[in-house]
C-alpha positions in Angstrom: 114.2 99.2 129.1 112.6 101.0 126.2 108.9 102.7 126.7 106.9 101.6 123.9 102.8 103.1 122.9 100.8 100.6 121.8 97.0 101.4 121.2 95.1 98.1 121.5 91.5 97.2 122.2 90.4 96.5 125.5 86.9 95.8 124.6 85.1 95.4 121.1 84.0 99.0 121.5 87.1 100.9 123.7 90.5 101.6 122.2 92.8 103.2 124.8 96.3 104.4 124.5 98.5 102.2 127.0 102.4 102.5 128.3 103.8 99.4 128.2 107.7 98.0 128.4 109.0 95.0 127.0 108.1 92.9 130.1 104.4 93.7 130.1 102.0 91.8 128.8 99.2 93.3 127.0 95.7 91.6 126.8 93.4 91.8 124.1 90.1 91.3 126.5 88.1 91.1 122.9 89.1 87.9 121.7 90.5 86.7 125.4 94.5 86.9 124.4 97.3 87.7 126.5 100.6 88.5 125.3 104.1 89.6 126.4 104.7 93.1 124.4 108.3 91.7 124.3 107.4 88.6 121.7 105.4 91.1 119.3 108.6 93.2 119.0 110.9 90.4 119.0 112.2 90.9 115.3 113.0 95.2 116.0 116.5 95.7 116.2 117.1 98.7 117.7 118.9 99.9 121.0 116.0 99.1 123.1 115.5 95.8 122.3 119.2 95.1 122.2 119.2 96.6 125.8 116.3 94.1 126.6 117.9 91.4 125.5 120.6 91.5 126.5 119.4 92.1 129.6 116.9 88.9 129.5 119.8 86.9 129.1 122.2 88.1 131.9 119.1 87.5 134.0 119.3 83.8 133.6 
């Protein structure tokens, strides 16, 4: 799976710089959201993804 960055808030007044893959979720403590990294980058097509994917569906 792909390594993505993704700088997010984890509180209205602390932005950190977090390593997260496609099967992470990532929670925006802030506004008390949760959400899988993977359905933010759903519409990249690039190797990674397509690796992810196609991974995700020999999986079920």
């Amino acid at each position: 799976m792909a390594l993505h960055q993704a700088q997010y808030p984890i509180s209205e007044a602390d932005w950190r710089r977090a390593h997260s893959f496609l099967g992470d979720r990532i929670s925006f403590d802030c506004v008390g959201l949760s959400v899988a990294l993977a359905d933010l980058y759903h519409r990249i097509n690039n190797a990674g993804m397509r690796d992810y994917q196609q991974q995700q569906q020999q999986a079920q």
